[in-house]
N, C-alpha and C positions, 0 to 999 in steps of 0.2 A: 517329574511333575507332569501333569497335564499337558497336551496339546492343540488344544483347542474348549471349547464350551459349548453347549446345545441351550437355545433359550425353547424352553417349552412352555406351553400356555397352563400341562395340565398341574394342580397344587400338589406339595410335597407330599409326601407319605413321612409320619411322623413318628421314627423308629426308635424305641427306647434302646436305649445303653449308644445311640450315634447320634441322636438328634439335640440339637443345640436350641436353650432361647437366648436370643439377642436382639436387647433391651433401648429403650431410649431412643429408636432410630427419629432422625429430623425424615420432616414430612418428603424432601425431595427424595429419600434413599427407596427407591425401588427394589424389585427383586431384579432387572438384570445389573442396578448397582454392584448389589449382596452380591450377587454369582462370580462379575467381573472380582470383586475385591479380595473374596476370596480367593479366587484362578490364580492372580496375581503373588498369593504366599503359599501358592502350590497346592490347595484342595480346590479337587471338582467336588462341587455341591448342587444338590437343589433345598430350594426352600419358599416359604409362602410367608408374605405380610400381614397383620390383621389388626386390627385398632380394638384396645382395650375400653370399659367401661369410661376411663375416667378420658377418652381422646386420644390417647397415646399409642405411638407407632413400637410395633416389635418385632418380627417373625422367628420362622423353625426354621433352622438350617442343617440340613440332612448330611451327615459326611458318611465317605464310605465304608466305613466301620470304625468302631467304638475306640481302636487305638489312637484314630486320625483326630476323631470327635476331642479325646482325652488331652491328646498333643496340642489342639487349636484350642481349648479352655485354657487349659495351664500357662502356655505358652504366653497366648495374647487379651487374656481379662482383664481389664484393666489400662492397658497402652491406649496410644492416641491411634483411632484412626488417621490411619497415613490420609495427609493434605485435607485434613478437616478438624475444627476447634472439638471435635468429640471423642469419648474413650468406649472401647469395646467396652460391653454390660455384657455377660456370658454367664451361663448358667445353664444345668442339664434340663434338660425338658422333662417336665414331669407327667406330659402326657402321652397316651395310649395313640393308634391308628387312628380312632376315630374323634381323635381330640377330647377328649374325658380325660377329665383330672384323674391323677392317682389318687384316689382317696381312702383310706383304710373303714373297715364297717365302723367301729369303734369310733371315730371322729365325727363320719357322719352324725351319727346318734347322740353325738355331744354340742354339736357347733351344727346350726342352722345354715353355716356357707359352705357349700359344696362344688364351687367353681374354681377351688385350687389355687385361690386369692386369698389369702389373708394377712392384713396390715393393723401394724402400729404408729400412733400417733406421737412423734417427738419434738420437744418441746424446749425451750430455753436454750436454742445453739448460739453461739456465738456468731460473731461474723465473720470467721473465721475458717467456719465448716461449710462447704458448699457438696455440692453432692458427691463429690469423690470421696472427701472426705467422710463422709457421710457411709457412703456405702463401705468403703475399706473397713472403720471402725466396725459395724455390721458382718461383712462377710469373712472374717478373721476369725470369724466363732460360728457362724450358722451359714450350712451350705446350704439354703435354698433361701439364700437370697435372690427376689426378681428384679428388683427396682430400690431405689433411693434417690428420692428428690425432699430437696429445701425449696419452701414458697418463697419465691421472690416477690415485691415492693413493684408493682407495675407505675407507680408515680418516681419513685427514689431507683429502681433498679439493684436496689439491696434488699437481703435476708430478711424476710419477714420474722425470723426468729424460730422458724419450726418448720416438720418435715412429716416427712409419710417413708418409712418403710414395707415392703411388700412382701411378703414370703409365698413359696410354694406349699411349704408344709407348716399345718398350725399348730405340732410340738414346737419347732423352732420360736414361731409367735409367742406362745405360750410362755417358754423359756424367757424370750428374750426381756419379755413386761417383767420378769423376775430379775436375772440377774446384770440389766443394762440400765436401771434406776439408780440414778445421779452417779451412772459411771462418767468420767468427763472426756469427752470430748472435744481436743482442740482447748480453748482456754475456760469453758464451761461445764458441770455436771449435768448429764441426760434428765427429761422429764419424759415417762413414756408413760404411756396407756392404749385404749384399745381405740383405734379409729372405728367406730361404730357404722355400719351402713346404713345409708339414709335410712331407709324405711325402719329400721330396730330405733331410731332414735327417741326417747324418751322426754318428753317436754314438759312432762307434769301441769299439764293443764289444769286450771281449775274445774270442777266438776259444773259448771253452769257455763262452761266457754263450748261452744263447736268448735271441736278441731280445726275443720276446713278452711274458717274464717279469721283464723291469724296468722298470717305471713310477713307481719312489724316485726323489727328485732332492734332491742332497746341499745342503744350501746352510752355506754360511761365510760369517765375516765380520760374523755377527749383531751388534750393539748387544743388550748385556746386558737391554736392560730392554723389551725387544719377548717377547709373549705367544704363546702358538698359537693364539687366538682369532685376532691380527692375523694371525699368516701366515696360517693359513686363508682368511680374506677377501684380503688381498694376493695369493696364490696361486690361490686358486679362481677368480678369471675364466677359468681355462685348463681348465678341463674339475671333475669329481667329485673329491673329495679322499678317501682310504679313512680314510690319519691323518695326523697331524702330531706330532714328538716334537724337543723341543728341551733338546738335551744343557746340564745345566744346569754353569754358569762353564765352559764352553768356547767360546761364538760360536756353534754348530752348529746343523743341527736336520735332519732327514729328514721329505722330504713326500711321501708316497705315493699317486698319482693309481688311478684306474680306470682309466684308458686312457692308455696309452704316447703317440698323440699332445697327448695335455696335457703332458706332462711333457718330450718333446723340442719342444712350444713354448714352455713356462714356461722352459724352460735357453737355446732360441735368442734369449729377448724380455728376460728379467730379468737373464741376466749382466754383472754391472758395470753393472747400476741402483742405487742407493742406494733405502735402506729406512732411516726414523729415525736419517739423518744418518750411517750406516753401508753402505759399498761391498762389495756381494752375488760372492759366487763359489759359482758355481754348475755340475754337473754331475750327473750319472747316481751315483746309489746303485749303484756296479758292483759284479756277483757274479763269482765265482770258486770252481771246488772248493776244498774243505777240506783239502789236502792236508797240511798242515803250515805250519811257520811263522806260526803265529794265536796268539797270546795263550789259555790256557785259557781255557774257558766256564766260568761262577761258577753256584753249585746257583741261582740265581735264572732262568738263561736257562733259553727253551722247548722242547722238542724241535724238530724240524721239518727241514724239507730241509738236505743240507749243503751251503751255500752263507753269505758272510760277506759285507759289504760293506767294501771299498776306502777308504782316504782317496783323493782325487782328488789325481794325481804333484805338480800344484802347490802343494799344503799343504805347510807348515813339517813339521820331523822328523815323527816319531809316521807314518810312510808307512800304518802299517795300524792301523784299530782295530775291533773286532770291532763288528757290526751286526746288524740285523734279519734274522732267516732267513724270509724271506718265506713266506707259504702258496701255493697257488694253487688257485684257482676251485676244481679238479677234487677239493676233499677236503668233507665232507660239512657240520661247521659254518659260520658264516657268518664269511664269509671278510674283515670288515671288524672282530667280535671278536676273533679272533684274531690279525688284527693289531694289533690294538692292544696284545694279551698281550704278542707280542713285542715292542714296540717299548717297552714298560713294562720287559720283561724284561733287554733292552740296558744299560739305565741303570748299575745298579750293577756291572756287568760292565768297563763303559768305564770306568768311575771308578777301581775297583778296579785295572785294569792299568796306565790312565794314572798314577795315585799310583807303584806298582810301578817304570814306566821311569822317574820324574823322581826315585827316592829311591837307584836304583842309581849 
C-alpha cells in the first residue's frame, strides 16, 4: 500500500476505464477527506468535488489503474463509510478529460439532455425503502446508476413517498420506465415515469393566460388538520414562497411561489405524494379573463387585475371558484403584501358562494 499522500491544489484528471464517481457526499467530505479515506484501504488517489444541478456533493476519484478502480467499486459500493452514518455510492465515471458526458450521436439527436443526467421519477415507495434501498433495487439491473434518493418529510422526518433515480446513460433510463413499473419494492409496487426538466415542463396553460404570470399552485386533497406553517416548509424546498392560504373545511389551499419554476416543479414532484396521511392533487392556480360566468365578488375581495383562478377540470362539481387576483411585480407596493390582502380577501367570498350553490 501507499506510504504517504501528496495534497495538491491542481483538479483530477478524469481518466476513463480508472476514474470513479462517488455519489451522495455530506457537505463536510472534502477532497483531502476523499484522499485520506481512500489511503487508508490502501489507494493513493486524486480526485475533484463538484456540486450538481440539483445541490448535491459528489466527485471523481482517479485510481491508478483500471484494476484498482475495478477492486475499490466491487469491493466497496454500497458498505458504510467507516465512522460515518453514510454508504459508498460508486459508479464508473462516464466522463471524458475534459468532463463531457459520454454521449453517443444517436441519443443526442433523440433526447434534448446532453449533460449525462438523466432521471426517473418514482413514486408510491413504502416507508420502508430509503435510499439504499432504493438504490440496490435500481443497481441490480442497470449499471449506470448515479444516485438514489427518497424525498423526505422536513416537518414529520419520514418518506414523502417518492424518489428520483439518476442515470448516466438514458438506454438504462429508458429501460428502466419499462420494465421497473409496479415492480415492488420493499412492501409496495414501483410508480415511475420521466422526471421532466424544469424548463420541458408542460403546464397547459390556457391560451388567454401569460405564462410568466402564474406561479399559484392549487393543491387538494388536504387533511383538515395540516397548517400553512407545514405547507410552507413542505412546499418551500422548491423555490421562495410569496403566500400560502388554506380554504378553511374545504381540503384546499393556494401556494404562491416567486418563480414559476418552483411551482411547475413543486406540481411535476408532489402530485399524488401524500402529505399527513392525505393524497395531494395538485396543479397550476390557472387564470382566465373575467368574462362572465364567475360567482360575484363579495365587498371583502381586493381590486386588482381581472383575472380569477380555476378549480382544476379534475375537482368534483364546484368546476369554478372564485380566486386570488394576483398582483404583478410591475405595480408599486410590495408585491408579497398585497398578496396576501388578496388571498385574505378570497376567503369569505368562496365561503359565501360555495354555501350559495350547496343551498340551491
Amino acid at each position: 500500500g501507499p506510504v504517504g499522500i501528496t495534497y495538491d491544489s491542481s483538479p483530477a484528471a478524469i481518466v476513463p476505464g480508472r476514474t470513479l464517481w462517488m455519489g451522495e457526499l455530506d457537505a463536510w467530505m472534502d477532497e483531502n477527506y476523499l484522499r485520506q479515506l481512500w489511503w487508508s484501504m490502501g489507494y493513493e488517489v486524486s480526485c475533484r468535488i463538484s456540486v450538481d444541478k440539483y445541490g448535491g456533493s459528489y466527485a471523481f476519484v482517479d485510481f491508478p489503474n483500471h484494476e484498482e478502480a475495478t477492486k475499490a467499486l466491487t469491493t466497496y459500493n454500497g458498505t458504510s463509510i467507516p465512522q460515518t452514518n453514510k454508504c459508498f455510492k460508486l459508479n464508473w465515471s462516464n466522463r471524458d478529460g475534459n468532463g463531457v458526458p459520454f454521449v453517443n450521436t444517436p441519443m443526442q439527436q433523440n433526447n434534448s439532455n446532453t449533460n449525462g443526467d438523466y432521471s426517473i421519477f418514482v413514486g408510491d415507495l413504502g416507508a420502508d425503502v430509503d435510499d439504499h434501498v432504493l438504490m440496490a433495487a435500481f443497481q441490480s439491473r442497470y449499471g449506470s446508476i448515479r444516485s438514489a434518493k427518497v424525498m423526505i418529510d422536513p416537518i414529520t422526518g419520514y418518506s414523502r413517498g417518492f424518489g428520483f433515480i439518476r442515470f448516466f446513460d438514458e438506454n438504462d433510463q429508458q429501460r428502466s420506465l419499462e420494465e421497473m413499473q409496479g415492480v415492488y419494492v420493499g412492501s409496495r409496487p414501483l410508480r415511475v415515469s420521466v422526471a421532466r426538466p424544469r424548463a420541458k415542463f408542460d403546464v397547459g396553460l390556457s391560451p388567454h393566460t401569460p405564462e410568466s404570470e402564474i406561479t399559484t399552485v392549487f393543491v387538494g386533497g388536504l387533511n383538515s388538520t395540516i397548517t400553512e406553517e407545514e405547507l410552507r416548509a413542505y412546499f418551500g424546498v422548491y423555490g421562495d414562497i410569496l403566500a400560502v392560504k388554506i380554504i378553511p373545511n374545504k381540503n384546499i389551499a393556494f401556494i404562491q411561489y416567486e418563480q414559476r419554476s418552483s411551482a411547475e416543479q413543486a406540481i411535476s414532484e408532489l402530485n399524488g405524494s401524500h402529505l399527513g396521511g392525505a393524497k395531494l392533487r395538485l396543479s397550476f392556480g390557472r387564470t382566465q379573463l373575467n368574462t362572465g360566468g364567475v360567482p360575484p365578488q363579495g365587498a371583502s375581495a381586493v381590486a386588482g387585475p381581472a383575472f380569477h383562478y380555476t378549480m382544476p377540470v379534475y375537482q368534483p362539481p364546484l368546476p369554478m371558484i372564485p380566486a386570488v387576483d394576483l398582483v404583478t411585480p410591475c405595480q408599486s407596493s410590495s408585491v408579497t403584501d398585497q398578496n396576501h390582502q388578496f388571498l385574505q380577501g378570497i376567503e369569505s367570498d368562496y365561503l359565501h358562494w360555495d354555501s350559495a350553490i350547496h343551498t340551491q
